[in-house]
C-alpha positions in Angstrom: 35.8 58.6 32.3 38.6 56.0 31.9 41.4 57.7 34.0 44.0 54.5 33.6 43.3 55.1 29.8 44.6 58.3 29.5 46.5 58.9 32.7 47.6 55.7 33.8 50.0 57.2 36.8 47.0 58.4 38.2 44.5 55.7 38.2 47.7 54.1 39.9 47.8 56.4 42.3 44.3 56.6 43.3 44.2 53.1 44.8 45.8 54.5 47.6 44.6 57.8 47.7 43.0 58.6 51.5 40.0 60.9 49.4 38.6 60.5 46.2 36.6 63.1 44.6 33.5 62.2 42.7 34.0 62.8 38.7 32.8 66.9 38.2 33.6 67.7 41.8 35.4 70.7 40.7 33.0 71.5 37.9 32.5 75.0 37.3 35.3 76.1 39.4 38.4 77.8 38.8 42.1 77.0 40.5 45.0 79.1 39.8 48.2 76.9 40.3 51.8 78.1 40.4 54.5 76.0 39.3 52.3 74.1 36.8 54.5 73.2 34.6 56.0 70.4 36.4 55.9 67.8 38.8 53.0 68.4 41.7 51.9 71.1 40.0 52.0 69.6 36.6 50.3 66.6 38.1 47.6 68.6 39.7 46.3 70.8 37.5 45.4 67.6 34.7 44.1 65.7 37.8 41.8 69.2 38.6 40.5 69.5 34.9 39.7 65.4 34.5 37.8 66.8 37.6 35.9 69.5 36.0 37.9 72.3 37.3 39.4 75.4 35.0 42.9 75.6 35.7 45.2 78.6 35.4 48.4 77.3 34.6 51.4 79.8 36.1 55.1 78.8 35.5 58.0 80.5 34.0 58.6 78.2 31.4 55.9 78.6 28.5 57.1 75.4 26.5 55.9 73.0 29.5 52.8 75.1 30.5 52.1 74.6 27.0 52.5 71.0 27.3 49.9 70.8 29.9 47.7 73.2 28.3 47.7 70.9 25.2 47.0 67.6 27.5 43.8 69.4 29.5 42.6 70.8 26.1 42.8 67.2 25.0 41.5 65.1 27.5 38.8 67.5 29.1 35.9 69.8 28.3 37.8 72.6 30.4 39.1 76.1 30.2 42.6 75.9 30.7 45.1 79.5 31.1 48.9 80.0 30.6 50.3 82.6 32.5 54.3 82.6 31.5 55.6 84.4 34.6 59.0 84.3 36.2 58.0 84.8 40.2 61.3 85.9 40.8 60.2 88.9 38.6 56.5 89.7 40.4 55.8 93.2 40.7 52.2 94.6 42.1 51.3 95.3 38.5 51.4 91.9 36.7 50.0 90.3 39.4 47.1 92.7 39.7 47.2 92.4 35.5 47.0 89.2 36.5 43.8 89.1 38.9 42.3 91.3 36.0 42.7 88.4 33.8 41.7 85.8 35.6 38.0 87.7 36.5 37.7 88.5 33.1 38.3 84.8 31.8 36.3 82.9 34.5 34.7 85.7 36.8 35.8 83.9 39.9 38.6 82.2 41.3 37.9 79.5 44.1 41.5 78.0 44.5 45.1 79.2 44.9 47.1 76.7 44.9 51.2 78.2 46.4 53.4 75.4 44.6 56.0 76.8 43.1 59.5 76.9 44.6 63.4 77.7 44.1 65.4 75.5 46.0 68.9 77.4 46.1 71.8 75.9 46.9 72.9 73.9 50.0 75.9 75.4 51.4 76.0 76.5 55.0 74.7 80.0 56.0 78.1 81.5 56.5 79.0 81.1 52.7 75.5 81.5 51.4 75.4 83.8 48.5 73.0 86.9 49.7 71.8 86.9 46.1 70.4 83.5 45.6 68.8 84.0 49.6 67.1 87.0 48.6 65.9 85.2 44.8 65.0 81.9 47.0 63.2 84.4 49.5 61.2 86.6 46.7 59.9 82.9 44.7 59.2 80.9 47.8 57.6 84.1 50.0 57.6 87.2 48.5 55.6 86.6 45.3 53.3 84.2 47.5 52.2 87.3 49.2 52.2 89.3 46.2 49.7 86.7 44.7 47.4 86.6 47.8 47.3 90.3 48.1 45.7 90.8 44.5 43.7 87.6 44.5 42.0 87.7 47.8 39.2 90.3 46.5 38.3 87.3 43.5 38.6 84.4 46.1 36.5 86.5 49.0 34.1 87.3 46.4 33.8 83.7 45.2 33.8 82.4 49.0 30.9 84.6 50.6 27.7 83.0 49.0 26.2 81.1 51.8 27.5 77.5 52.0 30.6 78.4 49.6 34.7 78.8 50.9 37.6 79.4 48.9 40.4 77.6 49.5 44.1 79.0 49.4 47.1 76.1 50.1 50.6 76.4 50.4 53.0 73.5 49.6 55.5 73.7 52.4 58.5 71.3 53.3 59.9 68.9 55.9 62.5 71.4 56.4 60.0 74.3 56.7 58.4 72.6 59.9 62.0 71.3 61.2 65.5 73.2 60.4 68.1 71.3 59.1 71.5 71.8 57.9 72.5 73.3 54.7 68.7 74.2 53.3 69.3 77.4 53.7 67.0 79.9 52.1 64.9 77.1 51.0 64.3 76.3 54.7 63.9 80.0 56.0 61.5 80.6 53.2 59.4 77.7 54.1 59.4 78.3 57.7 57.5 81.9 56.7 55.1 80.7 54.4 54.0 78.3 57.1 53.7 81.6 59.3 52.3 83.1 56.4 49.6 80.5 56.1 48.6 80.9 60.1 48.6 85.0 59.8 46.1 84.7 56.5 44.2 82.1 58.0 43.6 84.2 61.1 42.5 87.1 59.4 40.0 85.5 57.4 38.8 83.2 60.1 36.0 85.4 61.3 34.6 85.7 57.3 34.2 82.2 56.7 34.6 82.9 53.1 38.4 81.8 52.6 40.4 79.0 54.3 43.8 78.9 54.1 46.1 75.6 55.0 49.7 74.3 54.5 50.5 71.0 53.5 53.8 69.0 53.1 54.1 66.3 50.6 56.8 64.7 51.4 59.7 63.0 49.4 57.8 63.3 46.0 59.5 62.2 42.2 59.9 66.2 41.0 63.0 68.2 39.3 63.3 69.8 42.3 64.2 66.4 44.2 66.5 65.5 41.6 68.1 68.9 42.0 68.3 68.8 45.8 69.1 64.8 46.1 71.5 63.8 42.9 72.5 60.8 43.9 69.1 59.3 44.8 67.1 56.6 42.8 64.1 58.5 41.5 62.1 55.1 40.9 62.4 54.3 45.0 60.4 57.9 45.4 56.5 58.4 44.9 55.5 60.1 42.1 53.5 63.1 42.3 50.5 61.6 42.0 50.3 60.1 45.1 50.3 63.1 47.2 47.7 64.5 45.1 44.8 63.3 47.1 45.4 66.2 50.4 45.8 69.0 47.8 42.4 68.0 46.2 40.8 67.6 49.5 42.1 70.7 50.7 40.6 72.7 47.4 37.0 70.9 47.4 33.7 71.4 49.3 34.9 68.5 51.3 37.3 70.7 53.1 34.8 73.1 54.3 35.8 75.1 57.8 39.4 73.4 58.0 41.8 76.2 58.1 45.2 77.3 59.8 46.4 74.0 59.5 49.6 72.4 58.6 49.4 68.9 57.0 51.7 66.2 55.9 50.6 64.0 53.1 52.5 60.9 54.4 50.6 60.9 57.8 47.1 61.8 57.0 44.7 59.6 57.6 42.1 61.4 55.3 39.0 63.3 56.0 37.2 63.3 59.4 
C-alpha cells in the first residue's frame, strides 16, 4: 500500500511515529471511535481501516462522518459504520440499540476508542453557566460511561479467547492531569474520566480480557484547539496524525497486559 499516495499527512507523520504497525495489523477487528468525524478521530479511524480494521464511525454530525465513510470505502477493503449521535443526547436505549448494532454488523467489538469532547467555555467557576457544566459533564463523562456500560459484554466477549484483550482508551487532557484556570467543566470532566479509566481498569484487571488506558495527546491541529486557542497559528501545532502512533499501540496486540495507565503522546518513548 502507498500510504503518501493517498494520505500524504500520514506517511508524513509516520517518520516519527515511536510504533508502527505492520500493514493488516488490525485486520479482522472492529473499533468503535467517537468523535470520528473530525480531527484525531477523523485521523484515526482512516489510519485504522488502511490498517485492516472495521471502524464504527460515531459523531453528531452525519455530513462529515459521511465524509470519512466515503474516504475508508474508497481507499480500503473495510467495513466502515455511521452512527449519527449527539452524546449530549445518550440515553441507556440508543446506546444499547447501539451495542445491538454493532454485534449484528461485525459480531465483535475489540476497540473503544473515548474521543469525543465538548470543550465549554472558559470563564471562571464563579460565572460558569450550570448548563453548559452539566452538557460539558454528560459529553465528556456521562456518555463515556453510558458507552462502556453497554459495550463491555461485546468487548469482554471478544477479549476472553486465550491470548486475545480488548482494548478501551480514553483521550484525556493536560488539564485533566493538572487544573488550570478557566477550563472549567472541560477540566473537571477530564479529571473523572482519568478516574474513570483507573476504576474500569481495576475491575477488569483480574479478567485479563479488557485493558483499559488514558492517553493525552497533547497540543494537536483539531476544531477543538482552534476553539479553545483563537489567536494561535494552527500551522506551528502538529497535526493529528502525529499523535496517532500511542492510540494505535494502545488498540493492537502490541499493547497486551498494559492497563490503568495514563500516557502522554509527547513523552512516550514507544513500546517496552
Amino acid at each position: 500500500m502507498d500510504i503518501g499516495a493517498i494520505y500524504p499527512e500520514l506517511a508524513q507523520a509516520q517518520v516519527r511515529w515511536r510504533h508502527l504497525p505492520a500493514e493488516g495489523d488490525f485486520a479482522g477487528k472492529t473499533v468503535l471511535v467517537t468523535g470520528a468525524g473530525d480531527g484525531i478521530g477523523r485521523a484515526l479511524t482512516k489510519t485504522l481501516a488502511l490498517y485492516g480494521a472495521d471502524v464504527v464511525l460515531l459523531g453528531k454530525t452525519r455530513t462529515k462522518l459521511e465524509a470519512v465513510f466515503d474516504w475508508i470505502a474508497e481507499h480500503s477493503a473495510t467495513k466502515p459504520v455511521i452512527v449519527p449521535c449527539d452524546l449530549n443526547f445518550l440515553d441507556q436505549d440508543s446506546a444499547e440499540a447501539l451495542a445491538d448494532q454493532v454485534r449484528g454488523e461485525f459480531g465483535r467489538l475489540d476497540g473503544l476508542v473515548h474521543n469525543a469532547s465538548a470543550l465549554g467555555p472558559k470563564t471562571p467557576v464563579e460565572h460558569y453557566p450550570l448548563s453548559e457544566w452539566e452538557m460539558v459533564t454528560r459529553v465528556n463523562l456521562t456518555a463515556a460511561v453510558t458507552l462502556t456500560q453497554t459495550l463491555t459484554p461485546l468487548l469482554r466477549e471478544t477479549g476472553q479467547p486465550k491470548g486475545a484483550e480488548a482494548s478501551i482508551v480514553f483521550t484525556s487532557s493536560s488539564v485533566g492531569r493538572q487544573g488550570r484556570a478557566y477550563w472549567g467543566a472541560y477540566a473537571a470532566s477530564k479529571f473523572a474520566v482519568e478516574g474513570l479509566m483507573q476504576v474500569l481498569a481495576d475491575e477488569f484487571v483480574h479478567e485479563g480480557a479488557i485493558r483499559v488506558n488514558s492517553l493525552n495527546p497533547g497540543a494537536t491541529r483539531t476544531p477543538m484547539r482552534r476553539l479553545a486557542y483563537p489567536g494561535e497559528d494552527p500551522a506551528t501545532v502538529p497535526p493529528p496524525e502525529a499523535r496517532l502512533d500511542l492510540h494505535l499501540y494502545l488498540l493492537s496486540d502490541a499493547a497486551k497486559g498494559v492497563t490503568g495507565q495514563a500516557l502522554d503522546a509527547r513523552g512516550w518513548d514507544g513500546p517496552p
